[in-house]
VOGU-3710 file (C-alpha; in Angstrom, 3 decimals, decimal comma):
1> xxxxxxxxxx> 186,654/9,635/69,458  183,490/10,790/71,435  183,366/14,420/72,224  181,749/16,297/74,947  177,886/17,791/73,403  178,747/20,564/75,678  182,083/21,627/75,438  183,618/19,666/72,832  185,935/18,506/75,171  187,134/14,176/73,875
11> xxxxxxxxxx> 186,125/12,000/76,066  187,690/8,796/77,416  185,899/5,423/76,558  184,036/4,850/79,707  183,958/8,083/80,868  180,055/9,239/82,091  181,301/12,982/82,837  183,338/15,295/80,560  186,552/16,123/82,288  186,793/19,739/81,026
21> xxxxxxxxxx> 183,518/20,683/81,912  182,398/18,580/84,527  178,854/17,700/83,290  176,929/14,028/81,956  178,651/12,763/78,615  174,940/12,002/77,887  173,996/11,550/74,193  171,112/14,904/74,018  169,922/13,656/71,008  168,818/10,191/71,533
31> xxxxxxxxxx> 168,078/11,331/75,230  165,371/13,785/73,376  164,762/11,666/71,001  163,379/8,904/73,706  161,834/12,097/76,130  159,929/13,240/72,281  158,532/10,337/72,167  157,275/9,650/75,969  155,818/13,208/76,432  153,546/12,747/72,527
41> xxxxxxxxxx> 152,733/9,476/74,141  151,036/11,546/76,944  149,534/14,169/74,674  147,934/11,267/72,612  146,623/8,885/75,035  146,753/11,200/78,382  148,648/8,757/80,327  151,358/9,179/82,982  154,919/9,002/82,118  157,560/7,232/84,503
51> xxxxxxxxxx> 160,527/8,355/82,837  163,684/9,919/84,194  164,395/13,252/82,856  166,972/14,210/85,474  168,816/11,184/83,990  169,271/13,033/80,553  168,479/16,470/80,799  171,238/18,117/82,633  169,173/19,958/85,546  169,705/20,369/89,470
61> xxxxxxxxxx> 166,861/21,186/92,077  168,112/24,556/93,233  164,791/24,987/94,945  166,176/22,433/97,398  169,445/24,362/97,769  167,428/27,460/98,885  165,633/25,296/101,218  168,303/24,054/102,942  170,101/27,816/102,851  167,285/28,988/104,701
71> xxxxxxxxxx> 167,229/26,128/107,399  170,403/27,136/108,274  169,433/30,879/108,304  166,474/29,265/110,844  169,334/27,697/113,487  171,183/30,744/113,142  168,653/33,140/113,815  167,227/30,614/116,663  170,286/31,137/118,472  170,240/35,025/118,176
81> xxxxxxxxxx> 167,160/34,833/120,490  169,448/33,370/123,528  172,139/35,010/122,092  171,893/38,236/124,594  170,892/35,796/127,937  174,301/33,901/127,429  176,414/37,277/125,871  175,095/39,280/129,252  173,485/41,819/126,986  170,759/43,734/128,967
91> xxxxxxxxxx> 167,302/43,481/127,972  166,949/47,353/127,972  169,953/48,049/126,246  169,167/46,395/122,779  168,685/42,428/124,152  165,048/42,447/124,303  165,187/44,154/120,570  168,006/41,425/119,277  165,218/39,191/120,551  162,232/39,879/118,968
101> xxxxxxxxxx> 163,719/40,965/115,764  165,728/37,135/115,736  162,312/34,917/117,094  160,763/37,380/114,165  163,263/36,123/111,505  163,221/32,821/112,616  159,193/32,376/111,796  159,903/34,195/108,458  162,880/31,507/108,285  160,385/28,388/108,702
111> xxxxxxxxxx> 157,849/29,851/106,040  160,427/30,482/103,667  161,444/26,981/104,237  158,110/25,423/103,514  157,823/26,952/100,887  161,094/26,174/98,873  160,754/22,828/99,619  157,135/22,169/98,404  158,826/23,588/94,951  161,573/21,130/94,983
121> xxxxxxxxxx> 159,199/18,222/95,943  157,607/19,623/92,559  160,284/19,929/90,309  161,636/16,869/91,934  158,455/15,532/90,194  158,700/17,082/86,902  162,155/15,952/86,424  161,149/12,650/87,495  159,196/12,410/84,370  156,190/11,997/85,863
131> xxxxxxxxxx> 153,322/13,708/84,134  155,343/15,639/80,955  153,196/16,850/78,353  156,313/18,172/75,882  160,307/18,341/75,674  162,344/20,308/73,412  165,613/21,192/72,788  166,455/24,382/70,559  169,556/25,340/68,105  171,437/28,553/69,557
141> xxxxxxxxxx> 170,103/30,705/67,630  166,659/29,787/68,353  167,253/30,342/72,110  169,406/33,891/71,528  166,254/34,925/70,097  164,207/33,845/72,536  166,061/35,251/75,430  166,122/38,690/73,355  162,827/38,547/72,818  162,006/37,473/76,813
151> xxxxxxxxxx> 164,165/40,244/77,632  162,435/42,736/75,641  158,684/41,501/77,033  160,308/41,373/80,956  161,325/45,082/80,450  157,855/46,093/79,287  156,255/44,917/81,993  158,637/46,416/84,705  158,725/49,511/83,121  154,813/49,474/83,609
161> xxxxxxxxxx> 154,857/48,281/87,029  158,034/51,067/87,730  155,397/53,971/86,425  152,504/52,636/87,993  154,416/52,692/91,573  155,964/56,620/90,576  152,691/57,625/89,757  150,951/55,810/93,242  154,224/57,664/95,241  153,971/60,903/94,188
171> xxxxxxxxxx> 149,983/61,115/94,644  150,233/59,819/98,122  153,357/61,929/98,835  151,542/65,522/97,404  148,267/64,419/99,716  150,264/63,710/103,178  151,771/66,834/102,342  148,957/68,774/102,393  147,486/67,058/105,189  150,019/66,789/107,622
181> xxxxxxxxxx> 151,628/70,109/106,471  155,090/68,252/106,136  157,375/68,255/102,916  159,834/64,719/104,772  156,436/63,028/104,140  156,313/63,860/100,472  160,533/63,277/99,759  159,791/60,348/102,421  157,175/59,376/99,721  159,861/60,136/96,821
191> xxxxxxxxxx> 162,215/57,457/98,099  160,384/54,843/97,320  160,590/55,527/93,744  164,566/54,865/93,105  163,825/51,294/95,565  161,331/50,203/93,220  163,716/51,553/89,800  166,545/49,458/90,974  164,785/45,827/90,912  162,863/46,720/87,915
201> xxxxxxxxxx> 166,195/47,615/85,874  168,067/44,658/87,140  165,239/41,903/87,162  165,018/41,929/83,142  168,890/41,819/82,645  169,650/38,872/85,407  166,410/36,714/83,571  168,034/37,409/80,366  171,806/36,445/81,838  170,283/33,808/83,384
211> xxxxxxxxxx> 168,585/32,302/80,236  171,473/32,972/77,971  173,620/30,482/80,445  170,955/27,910/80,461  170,541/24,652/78,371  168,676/25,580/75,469  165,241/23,670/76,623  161,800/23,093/77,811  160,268/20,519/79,550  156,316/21,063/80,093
221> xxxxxxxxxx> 154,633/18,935/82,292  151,410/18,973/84,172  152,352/20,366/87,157  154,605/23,011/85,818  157,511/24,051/83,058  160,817/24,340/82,845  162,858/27,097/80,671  166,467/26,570/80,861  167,042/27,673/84,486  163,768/28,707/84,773
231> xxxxxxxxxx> 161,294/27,141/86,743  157,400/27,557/87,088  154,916/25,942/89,550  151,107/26,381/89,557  150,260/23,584/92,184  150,131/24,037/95,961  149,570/26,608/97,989  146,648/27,683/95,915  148,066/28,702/92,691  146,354/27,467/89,215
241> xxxxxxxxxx> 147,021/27,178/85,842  144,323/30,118/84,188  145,376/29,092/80,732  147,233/28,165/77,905  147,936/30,643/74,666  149,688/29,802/71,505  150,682/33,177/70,608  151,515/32,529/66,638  151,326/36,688/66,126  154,834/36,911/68,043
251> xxxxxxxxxx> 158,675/36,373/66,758  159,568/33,624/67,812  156,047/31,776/68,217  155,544/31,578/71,896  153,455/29,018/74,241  152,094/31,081/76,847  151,024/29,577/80,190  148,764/32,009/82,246  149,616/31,016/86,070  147,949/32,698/89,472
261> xxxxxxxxxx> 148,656/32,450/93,131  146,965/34,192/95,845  148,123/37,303/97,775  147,537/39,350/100,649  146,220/41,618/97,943  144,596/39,406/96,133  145,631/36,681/92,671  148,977/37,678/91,848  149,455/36,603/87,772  152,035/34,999/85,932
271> xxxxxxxxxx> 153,263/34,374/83,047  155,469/31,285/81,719  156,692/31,884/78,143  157,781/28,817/75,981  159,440/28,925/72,916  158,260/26,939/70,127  160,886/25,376/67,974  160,953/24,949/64,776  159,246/22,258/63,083  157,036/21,602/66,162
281> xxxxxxxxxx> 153,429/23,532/65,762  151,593/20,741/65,600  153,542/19,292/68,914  152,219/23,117/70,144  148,748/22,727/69,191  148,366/19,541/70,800  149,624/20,698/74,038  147,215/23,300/73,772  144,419/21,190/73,329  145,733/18,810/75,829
291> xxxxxxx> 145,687/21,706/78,595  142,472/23,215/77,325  140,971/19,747/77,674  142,006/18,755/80,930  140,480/22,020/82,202  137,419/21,401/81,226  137,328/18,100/82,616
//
C-alpha cells in the first residue's frame, strides 16, 4: 500500500491527493531525482530548463494572494472617497479628511499591487522551471539546523539594526531637547525605540516558525531562490544580484546570495541564505561558478 511522503497517511490506488492531509501524493524522490538532473543540466551546458516544478514540488504563489488582497483593499478604499457625498457627512466635519486619507490609501493600494504581482509573475517563473540553476531537498535534521542556525544569524542582525535606531533616537531626542527647550520632544523621541524593539523581536521568531513549517527545500534559479516558504527576487524594479558566497567556515555550510534594491535612501541589501546538503559541494561550487560567470558576461 502507498503511503502519503507527507503524512504517512495510505493512500487509495488512484488517488493524486492524500486524504488526511490534503496535499499531491507526488513521489519527492523521483520528482527530485528528475528536477537534480534538469537544473546540473543547466549548470553544465547553461541552457534553459522548461520543466514544471510546481508540478512536483509542493509550492503556492502567495505573492499572488497578496496581490489580489490588496486589490480588494483598492475597491474598498475607492469607495471610502464617495463614501461621505452619499453618507451626508459634511466636508468640514471629518468628510473632506475621510477623503483624502481614502484617495491616499487607494494610490498606496495600486503600488502595493504592482508590486506583488510583478513577484508572482516571477515566482510564477521560477516554479515554472524556467531558468533553475539547483534543487534540493534536505533530511529533518538538516533543515532543524538550518532554521536554528537562520534564526540565530536573523537575530544578530536585528539586534544591530534595534541598537543602531536606540542609539540614532536618543541623540536626536537629547539635541531637540536642548534646542527647543522641550523634554515631550526627547520622550517623543524615546517612543520610537519600543516601535522599532517589537518588529525586531518578532521578525526572527516568525522566519524561524515559518521555516520550521516549510518543505525542507531549495530551488535556485536565475531569477531568484526559494527556501521553504521563503521567497527571494532580485529582478525588476531595479534590484540585482551583487553576489554569490559559499560560506564553507559556517555550520551548516551555507550558499549565500548577496541581493540589492534601491531605496529612497539609497541600495537597501539582502541576504538569501541556502543550505547546502549533504553530499552536494561540488553541486555548490558549480552554482557558484555558474553565477560568478554569468556576471561577468
Amino acid at each position: 500500500m502507498n503511503l502519503c511522503p507527507h503524512c504517512g497517511y495510505p493512500l487509495t490506488a488512484d488517488g493524486r491527493f492524500c486524504t488526511n492531509c490534503g496535499k499531491p501524493a507526488l513521489n519527492t524522490q523521483d520528482d527530485h531525482t528528475t528536477l537534480s538532473k534538469m537544473a546540473s543540466t543547466i549548470i553544465s551546458e547553461g541552457t534553459e530548463s522548461n520543466g514544471n516544478l510546481s508540478a512536483n514540488f509542493i509550492h503556492r504563489n502567495p505573492q499572488r494572494s497578496i496581490a489580489r488582497g490588496w486589490m480588494v483593499m483598492t475597491i474598498l478604499f475607492l469607495l471610502l472617497i464617495f463614501m461621505p457625498t452619499y453618507a451626508g457627512i459634511d466636508g468640514m466635519k471629518g468628510g473632506y479628511a475621510i477623503s483624502f486619507v481614502s484617495f491616499f490609501m487607494v494610490i498606496i493600494s495600486i503600488i502595493i499591487v504592482l508590486i506583488y504581482r510583478s513577484r508572482a509573475k516571477q515566482l510564477d517563473t521560477i516554479l515554472s522551471g524556467t531558468g533553475v540553476v539547483a534543487v534540493w531537498k534536505y533530511q529533518g535534521y538538516e533543515w532543524q539546523d538550518f532554521a536554528r542556525a537562520d534564526f540565530e544569524e536573523e537575530k544578530k542582525a536585528k539586534k544591530f539594526l534595534f541598537i543602531l535606531v536606540t542609539v540614532i533616537a536618543i541623540i536626536i531626542g537629547i539635541i531637540l531637547w536642548v534646542v527647543m527647550k522641550d523634554i515631550l520632544i526627547f520622550y517623543i523621541s524615546l517612543g520610537i525605540i519600543p516601535i522599532v524593539a517589537i518588529p525586531a523581536w518578532l521578525a526572527p521568531r516568525m522566519r524561524f516558525n515559518k521555516l520550521m513549517k516549510s518543505e525542507p527545500e531549495a530551488i535556485i534559479a536565475e531569477n531568484g531562490v526559494i527556501v521553504g516558504r521563503m521567497f527571494h527576487l532580485w529582478v525588476k524594479m531595479g534590484a540585482r544580484l551583487d553576489s554569490v558566497a559559499l560560506l564553507t567556515e559556517e555550520t551548516p555550510v551555507i550558499l549565500a546570495f548577496h541581493y540589492s534594491m534601491p531605496t529612497r535612501n539609497g541600495r537597501q541589501e539582502e541576504v538569501a541564505r541556502v543550505l547546502v546538503p549533504a553530499g552536494k559541494m561540488d553541486e555548490a561550487e558549480k552554482v557558484v561558478a555558474h553565477f560568478e560567470k554569468k556576471q561577468r558576461n
